[in-house]
DOLUMLUM-370396 format. One record per residue (C-alpha): residue number from 0; residue in one letter; z, y, x. Coordinates in pm, 1 decimal. Layout:
N
@pos->NUM	code->a	z->Z	y->Y	x->X
...
***
This chain:
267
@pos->0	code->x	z->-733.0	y->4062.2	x->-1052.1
@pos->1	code->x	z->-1030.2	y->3783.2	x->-1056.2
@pos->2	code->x	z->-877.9	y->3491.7	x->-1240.1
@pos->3	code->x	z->-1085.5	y->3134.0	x->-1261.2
@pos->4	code->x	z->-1194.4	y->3213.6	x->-1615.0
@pos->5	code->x	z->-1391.2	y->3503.4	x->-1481.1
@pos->6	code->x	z->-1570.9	y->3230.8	x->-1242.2
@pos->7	code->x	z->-1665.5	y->2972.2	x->-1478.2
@pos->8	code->x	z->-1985.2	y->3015.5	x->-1667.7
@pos->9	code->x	z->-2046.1	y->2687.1	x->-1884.1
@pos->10	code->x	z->-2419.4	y->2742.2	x->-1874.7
@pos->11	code->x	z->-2335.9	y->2776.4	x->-1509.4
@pos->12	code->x	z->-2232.3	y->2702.1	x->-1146.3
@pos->13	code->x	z->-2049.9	y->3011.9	x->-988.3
@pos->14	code->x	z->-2151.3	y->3091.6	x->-635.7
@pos->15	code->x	z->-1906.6	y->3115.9	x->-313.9
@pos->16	code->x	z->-2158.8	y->3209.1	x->-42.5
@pos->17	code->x	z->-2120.3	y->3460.7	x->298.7
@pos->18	code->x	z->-2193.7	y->3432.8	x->718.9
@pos->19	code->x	z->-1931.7	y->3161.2	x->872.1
@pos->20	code->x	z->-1740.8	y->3445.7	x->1029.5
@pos->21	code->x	z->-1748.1	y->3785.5	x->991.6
@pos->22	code->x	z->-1905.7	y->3910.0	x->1343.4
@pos->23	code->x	z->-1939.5	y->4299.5	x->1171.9
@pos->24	code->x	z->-1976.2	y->4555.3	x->872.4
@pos->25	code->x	z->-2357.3	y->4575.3	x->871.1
@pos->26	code->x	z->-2443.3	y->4192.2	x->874.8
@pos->27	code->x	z->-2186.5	y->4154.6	x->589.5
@pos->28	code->x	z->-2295.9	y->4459.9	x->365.2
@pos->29	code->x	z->-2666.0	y->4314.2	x->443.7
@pos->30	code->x	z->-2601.6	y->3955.6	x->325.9
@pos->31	code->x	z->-2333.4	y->4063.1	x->23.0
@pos->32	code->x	z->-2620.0	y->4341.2	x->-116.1
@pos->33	code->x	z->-2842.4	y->4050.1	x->-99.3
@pos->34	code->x	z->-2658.0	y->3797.0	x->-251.2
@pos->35	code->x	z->-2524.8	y->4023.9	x->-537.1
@pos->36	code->x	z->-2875.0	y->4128.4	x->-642.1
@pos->37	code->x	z->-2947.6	y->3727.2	x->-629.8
@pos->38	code->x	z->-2592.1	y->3628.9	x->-864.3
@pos->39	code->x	z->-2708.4	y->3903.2	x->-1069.4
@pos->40	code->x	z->-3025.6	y->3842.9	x->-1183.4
@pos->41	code->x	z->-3008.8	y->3510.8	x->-1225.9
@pos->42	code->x	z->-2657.0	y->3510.3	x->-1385.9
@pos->43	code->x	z->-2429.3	y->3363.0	x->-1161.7
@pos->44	code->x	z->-2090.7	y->3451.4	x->-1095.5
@pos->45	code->x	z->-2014.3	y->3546.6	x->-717.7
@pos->46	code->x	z->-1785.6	y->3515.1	x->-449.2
@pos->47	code->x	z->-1842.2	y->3677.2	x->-144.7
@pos->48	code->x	z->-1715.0	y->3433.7	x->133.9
@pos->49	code->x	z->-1640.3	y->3520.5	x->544.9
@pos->50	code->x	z->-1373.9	y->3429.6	x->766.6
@pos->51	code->x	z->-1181.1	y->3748.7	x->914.1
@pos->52	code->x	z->-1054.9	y->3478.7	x->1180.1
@pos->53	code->x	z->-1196.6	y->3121.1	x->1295.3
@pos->54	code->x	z->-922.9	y->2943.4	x->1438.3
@pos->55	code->x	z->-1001.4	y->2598.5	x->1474.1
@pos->56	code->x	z->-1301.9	y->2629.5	x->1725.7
@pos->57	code->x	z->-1412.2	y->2328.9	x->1956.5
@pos->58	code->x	z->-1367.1	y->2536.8	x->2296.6
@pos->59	code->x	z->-1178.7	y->2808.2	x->2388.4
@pos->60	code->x	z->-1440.2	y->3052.5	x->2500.9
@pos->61	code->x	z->-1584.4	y->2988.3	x->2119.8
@pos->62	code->x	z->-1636.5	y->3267.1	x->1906.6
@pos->63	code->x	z->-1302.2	y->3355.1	x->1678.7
@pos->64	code->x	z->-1324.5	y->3673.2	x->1538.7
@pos->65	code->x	z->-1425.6	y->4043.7	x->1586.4
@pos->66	code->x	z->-996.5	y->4088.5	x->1508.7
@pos->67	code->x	z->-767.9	y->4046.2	x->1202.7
@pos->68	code->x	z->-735.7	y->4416.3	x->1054.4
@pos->69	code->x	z->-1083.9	y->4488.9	x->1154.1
@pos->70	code->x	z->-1253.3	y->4187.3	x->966.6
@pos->71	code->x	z->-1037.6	y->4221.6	x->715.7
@pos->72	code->x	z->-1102.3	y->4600.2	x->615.5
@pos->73	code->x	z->-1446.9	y->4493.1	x->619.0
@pos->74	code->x	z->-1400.0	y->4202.3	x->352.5
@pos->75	code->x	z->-1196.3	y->4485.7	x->118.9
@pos->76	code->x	z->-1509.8	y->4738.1	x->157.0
@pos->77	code->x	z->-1788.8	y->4445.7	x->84.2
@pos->78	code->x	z->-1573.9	y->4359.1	x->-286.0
@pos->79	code->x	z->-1537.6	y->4739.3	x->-331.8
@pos->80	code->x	z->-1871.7	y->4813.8	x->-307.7
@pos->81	code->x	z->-2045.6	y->4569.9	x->-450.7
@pos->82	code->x	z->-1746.8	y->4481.8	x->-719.5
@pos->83	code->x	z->-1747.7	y->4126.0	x->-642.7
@pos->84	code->x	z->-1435.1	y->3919.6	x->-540.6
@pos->85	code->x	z->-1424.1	y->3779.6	x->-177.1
@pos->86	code->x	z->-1252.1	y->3501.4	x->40.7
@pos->87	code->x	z->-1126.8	y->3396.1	x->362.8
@pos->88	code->x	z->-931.6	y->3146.0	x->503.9
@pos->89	code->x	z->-563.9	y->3157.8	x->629.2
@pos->90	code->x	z->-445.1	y->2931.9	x->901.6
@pos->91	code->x	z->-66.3	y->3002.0	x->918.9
@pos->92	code->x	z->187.7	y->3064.7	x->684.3
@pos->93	code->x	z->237.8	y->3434.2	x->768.2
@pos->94	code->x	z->-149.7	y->3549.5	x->707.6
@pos->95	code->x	z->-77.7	y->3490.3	x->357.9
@pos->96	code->x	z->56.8	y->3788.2	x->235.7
@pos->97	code->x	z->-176.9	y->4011.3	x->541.9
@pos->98	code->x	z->-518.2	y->3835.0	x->393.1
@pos->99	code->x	z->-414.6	y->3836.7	x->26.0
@pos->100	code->x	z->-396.9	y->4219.4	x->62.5
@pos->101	code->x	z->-735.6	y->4256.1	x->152.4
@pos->102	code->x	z->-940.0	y->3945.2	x->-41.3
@pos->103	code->x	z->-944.8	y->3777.6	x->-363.1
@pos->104	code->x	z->-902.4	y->3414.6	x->-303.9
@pos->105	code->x	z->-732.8	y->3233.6	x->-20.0
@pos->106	code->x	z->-900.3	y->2947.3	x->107.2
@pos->107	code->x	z->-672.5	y->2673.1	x->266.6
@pos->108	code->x	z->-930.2	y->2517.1	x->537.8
@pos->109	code->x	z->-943.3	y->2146.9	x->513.6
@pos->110	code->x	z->-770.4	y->2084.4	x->816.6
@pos->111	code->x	z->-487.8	y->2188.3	x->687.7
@pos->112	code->x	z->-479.3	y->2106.2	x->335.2
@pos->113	code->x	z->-144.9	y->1890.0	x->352.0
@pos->114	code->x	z->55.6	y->2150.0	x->560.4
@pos->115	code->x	z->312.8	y->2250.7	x->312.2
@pos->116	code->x	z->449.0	y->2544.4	x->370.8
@pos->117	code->x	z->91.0	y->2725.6	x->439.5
@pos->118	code->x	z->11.1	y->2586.2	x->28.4
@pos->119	code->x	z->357.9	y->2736.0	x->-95.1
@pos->120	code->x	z->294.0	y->3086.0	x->115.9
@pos->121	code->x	z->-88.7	y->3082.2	x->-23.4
@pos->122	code->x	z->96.1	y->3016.6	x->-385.3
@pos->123	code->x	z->316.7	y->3285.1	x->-426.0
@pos->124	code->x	z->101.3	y->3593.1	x->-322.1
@pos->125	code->x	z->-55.1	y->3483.5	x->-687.8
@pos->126	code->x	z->-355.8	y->3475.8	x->-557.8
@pos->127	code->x	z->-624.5	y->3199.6	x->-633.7
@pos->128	code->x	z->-623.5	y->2943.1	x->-371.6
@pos->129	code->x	z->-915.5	y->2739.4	x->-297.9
@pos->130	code->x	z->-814.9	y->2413.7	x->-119.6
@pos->131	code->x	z->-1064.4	y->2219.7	x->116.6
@pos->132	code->x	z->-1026.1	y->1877.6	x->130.6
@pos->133	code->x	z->-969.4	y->1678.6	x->391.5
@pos->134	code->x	z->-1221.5	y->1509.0	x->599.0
@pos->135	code->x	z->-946.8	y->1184.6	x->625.5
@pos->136	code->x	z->-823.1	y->1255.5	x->246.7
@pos->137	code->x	z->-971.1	y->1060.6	x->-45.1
@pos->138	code->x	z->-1020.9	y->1228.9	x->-369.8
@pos->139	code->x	z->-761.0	y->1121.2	x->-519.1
@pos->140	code->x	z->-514.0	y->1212.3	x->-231.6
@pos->141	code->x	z->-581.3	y->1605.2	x->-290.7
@pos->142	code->x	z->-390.7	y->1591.7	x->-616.0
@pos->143	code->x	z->-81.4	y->1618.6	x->-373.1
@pos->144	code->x	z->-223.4	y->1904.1	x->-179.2
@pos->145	code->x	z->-273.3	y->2097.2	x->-571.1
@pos->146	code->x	z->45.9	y->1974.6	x->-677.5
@pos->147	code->x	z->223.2	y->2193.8	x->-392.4
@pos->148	code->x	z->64.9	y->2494.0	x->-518.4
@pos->149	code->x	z->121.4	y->2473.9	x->-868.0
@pos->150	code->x	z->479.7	y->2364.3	x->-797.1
@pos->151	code->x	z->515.5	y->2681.8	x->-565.5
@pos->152	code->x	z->464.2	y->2874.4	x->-909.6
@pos->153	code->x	z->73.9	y->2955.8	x->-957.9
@pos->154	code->x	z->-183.3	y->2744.5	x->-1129.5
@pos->155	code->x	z->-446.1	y->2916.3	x->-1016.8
@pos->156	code->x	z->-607.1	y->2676.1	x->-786.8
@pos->157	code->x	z->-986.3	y->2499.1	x->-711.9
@pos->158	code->x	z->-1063.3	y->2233.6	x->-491.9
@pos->159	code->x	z->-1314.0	y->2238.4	x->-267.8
@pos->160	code->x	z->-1538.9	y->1896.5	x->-145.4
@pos->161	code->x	z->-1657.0	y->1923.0	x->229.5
@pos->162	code->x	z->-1764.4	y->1563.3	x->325.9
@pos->163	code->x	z->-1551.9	y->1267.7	x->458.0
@pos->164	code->x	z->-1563.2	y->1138.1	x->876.5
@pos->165	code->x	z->-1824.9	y->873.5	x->893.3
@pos->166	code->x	z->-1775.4	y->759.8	x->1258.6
@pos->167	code->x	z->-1741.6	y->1028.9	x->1560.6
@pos->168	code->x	z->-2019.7	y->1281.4	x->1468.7
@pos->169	code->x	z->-2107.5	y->1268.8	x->1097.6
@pos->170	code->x	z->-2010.5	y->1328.2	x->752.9
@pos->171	code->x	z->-2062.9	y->1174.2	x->390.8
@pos->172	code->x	z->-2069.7	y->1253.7	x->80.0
@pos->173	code->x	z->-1910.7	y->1049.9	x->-196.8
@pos->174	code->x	z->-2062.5	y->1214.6	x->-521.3
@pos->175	code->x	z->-1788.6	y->976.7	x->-697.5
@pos->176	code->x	z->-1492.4	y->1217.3	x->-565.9
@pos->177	code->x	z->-1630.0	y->1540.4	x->-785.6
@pos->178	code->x	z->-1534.9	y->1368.8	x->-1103.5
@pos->179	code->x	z->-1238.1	y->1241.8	x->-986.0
@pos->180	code->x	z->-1125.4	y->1555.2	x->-838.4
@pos->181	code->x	z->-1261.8	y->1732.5	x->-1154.4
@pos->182	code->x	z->-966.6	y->1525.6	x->-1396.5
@pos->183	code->x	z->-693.1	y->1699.3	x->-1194.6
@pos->184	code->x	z->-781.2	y->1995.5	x->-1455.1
@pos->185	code->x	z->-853.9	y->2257.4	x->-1215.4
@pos->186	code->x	z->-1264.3	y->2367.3	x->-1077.2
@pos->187	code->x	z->-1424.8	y->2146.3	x->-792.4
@pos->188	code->x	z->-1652.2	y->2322.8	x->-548.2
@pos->189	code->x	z->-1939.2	y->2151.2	x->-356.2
@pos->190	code->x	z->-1957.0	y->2290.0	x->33.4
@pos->191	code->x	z->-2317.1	y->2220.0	x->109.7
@pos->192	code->x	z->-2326.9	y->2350.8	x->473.4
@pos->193	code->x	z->-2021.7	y->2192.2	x->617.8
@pos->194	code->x	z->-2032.5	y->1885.3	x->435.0
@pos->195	code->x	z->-2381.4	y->1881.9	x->683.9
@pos->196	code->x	z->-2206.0	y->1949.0	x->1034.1
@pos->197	code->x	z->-2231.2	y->1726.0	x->1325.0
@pos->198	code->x	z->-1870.9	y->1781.5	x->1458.5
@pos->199	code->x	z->-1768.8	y->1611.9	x->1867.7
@pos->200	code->x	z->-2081.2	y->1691.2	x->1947.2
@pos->201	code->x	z->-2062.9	y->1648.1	x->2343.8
@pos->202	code->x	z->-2146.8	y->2019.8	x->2429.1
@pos->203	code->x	z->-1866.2	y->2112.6	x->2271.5
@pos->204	code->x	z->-2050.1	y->2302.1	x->1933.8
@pos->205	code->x	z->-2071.6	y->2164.2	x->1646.9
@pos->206	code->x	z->-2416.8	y->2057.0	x->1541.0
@pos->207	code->x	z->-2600.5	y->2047.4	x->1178.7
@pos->208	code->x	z->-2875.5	y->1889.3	x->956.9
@pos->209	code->x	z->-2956.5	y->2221.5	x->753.3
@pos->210	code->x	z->-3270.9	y->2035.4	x->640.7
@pos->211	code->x	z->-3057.9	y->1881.9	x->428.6
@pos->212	code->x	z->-2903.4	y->2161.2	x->213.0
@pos->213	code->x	z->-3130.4	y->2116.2	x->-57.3
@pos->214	code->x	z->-3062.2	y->1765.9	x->-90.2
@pos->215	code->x	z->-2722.9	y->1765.3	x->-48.7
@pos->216	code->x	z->-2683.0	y->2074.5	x->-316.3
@pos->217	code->x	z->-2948.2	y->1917.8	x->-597.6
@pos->218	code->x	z->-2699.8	y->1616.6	x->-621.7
@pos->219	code->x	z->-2384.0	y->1829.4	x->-635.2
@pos->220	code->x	z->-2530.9	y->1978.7	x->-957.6
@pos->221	code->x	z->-2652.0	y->1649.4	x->-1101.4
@pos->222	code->x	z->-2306.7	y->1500.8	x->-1083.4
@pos->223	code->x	z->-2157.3	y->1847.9	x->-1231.6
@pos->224	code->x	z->-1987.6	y->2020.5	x->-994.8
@pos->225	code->x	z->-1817.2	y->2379.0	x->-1133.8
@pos->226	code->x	z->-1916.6	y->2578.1	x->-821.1
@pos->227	code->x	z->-2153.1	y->2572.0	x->-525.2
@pos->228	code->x	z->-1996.0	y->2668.8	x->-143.2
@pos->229	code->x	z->-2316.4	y->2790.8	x->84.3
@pos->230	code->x	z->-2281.9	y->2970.4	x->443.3
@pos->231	code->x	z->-2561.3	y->3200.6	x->459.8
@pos->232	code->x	z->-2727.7	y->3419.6	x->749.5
@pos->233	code->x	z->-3020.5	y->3597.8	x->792.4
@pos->234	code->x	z->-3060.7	y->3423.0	x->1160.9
@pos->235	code->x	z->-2906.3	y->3122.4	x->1165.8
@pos->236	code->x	z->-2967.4	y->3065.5	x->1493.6
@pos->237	code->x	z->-2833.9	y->3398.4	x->1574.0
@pos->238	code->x	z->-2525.6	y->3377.9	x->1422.3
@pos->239	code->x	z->-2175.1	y->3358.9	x->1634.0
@pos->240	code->x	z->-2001.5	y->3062.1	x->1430.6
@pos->241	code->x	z->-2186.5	y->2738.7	x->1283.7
@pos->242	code->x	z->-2509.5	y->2827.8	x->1280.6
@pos->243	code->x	z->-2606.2	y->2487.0	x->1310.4
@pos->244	code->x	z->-2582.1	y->2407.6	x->983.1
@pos->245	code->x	z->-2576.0	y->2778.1	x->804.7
@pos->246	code->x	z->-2879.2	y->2835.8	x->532.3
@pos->247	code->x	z->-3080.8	y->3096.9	x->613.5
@pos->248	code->x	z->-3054.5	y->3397.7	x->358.6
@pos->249	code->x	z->-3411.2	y->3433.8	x->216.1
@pos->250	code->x	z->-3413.9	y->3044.7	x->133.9
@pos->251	code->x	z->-3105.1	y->3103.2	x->-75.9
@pos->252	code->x	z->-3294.2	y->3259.8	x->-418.9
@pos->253	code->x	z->-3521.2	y->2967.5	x->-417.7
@pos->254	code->x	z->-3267.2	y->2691.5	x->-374.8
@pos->255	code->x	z->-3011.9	y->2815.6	x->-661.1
@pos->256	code->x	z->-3363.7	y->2857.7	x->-925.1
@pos->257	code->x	z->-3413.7	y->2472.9	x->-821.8
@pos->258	code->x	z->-3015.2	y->2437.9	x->-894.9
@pos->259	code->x	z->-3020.5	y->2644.5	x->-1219.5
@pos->260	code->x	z->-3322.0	y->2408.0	x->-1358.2
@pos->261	code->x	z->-3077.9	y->2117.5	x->-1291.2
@pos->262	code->x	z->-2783.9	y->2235.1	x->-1440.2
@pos->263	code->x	z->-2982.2	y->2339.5	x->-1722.1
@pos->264	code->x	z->-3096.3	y->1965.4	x->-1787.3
@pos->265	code->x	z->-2759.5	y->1787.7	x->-1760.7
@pos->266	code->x	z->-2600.6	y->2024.9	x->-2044.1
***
């Protein structure tokens, strides 16, 4: 079972990185072969990340899934091949124990980081839960949302920045929260591509400033984040779920040498 010592690298960031959604097997072998080579050579440990469901879409004719069993089977073939450990998200309390059958590490979407009894079910499958915070929450606030998890029996939990509401359609970053999530004792994760989404957007899909990834990553790194959060896809503008603000996959090598270079001068 992947535990978070196997993540951290102290020379290192480790690497959560996959499509939005999981739209089929091919795209996801594609983009996990791709990424693993990446991780591998330049010696950073990887997560392969996809969402077997996206429930909380804008419209209802939006893009959710390709279904449950079928995405999920996928995931448990991508970590089996390749031998790396994977994620999803859960949404309600009884995909819990369903997803945690098929992937490594739950991931609590930021919505819903203060429902309680979807913490406590993503606790006791033992599994490593990786909570989002809030868009509304400060920093400090998510020590609640960790304490319901350890309290539910398992330690094993990282927390995952994704940008704060600035107004109707934007988000911020406060580089101040990574430290002070950082001193609840347990790994903070920088999401580059959704802390850059345009949510409200008036066509009802979310938008994206993906020329910002870069940017928004180098500073994650400076500040010392323990792990990085990219969505990745060979097409961006292809893809079925936030494409908007997705990194395409053959700009990923570049931007994590650029990272590496950074983390190596703030050691």
């Amino acid at each position: 079972m992947i535990t978070i010592d196997n993540l951290q690298n102290k020379k290192n960031f480790f690497l959560l990185a996959g499509p939005c959604a999981i739209e089929g097997e091919e795209m996801a072998m594609v983009i996990a072969e791709r990424i693993t080579k990446i991780t591998q050579d330049l010696n950073i440990p990887y997560v392969f990340k996809g969402s077997y469901r996206k429930a909380n879409r804008s419209r209802l004719d939006s893009f959710t899934g390709i279904g449950d069993e079928k995405a999920l089977k996928i995931l448990r073939k991508v970590g089996e091949t390749f031998g790396i450990p994977t994620i999803s998200d859960i949404h309600e309390t009884y995909e819990a124990a369903m997803a945690a059958e098929y992937v490594d590490i739950l991931q609590i979407p930021a919505f819903l980081c203060r429902q309680t009894d979807l913490l406590s079910a993503a606790a006791h499958t033992g599994k490593i839960v990786n909570i989002k915070k809030g868009q509304f929450l400060s920093p400090q606030a998510m020590q609640f949302a960790v304490q319901k998890v350890v309290d539910a029996g398992n330690k094993n939990v990282m927390i995952t920045e994704r940008g704060t509401t600035f107004g109707y359609t934007d988000l911020v970053v406060d580089y101040r929260g990574i430290p002070q999530m950082q001193q609840f004792g347990f790994p903070v994760i920088m999401d580059i591509t959704h802390s850059l989404q345009q949510p409200n957007q008036t066509s009802g899909v979310t938008g994206g400033l993906p020329a910002l990834i870069e940017t928004i990553a180098k500073a994650a790194v400076a500040v010392g984040v323990d792990g990085l959060f990219i969505e990745t896809h060979p097409d961006p503008h292809s893809a079925k779920s936030d494409g908007a603000n997705m990194l395409q996959l053959d700009l990923l090598e570049g931007l994590l040498k650029k990272l590496i270079r950074i983390r190596e001068a703030i050691l």
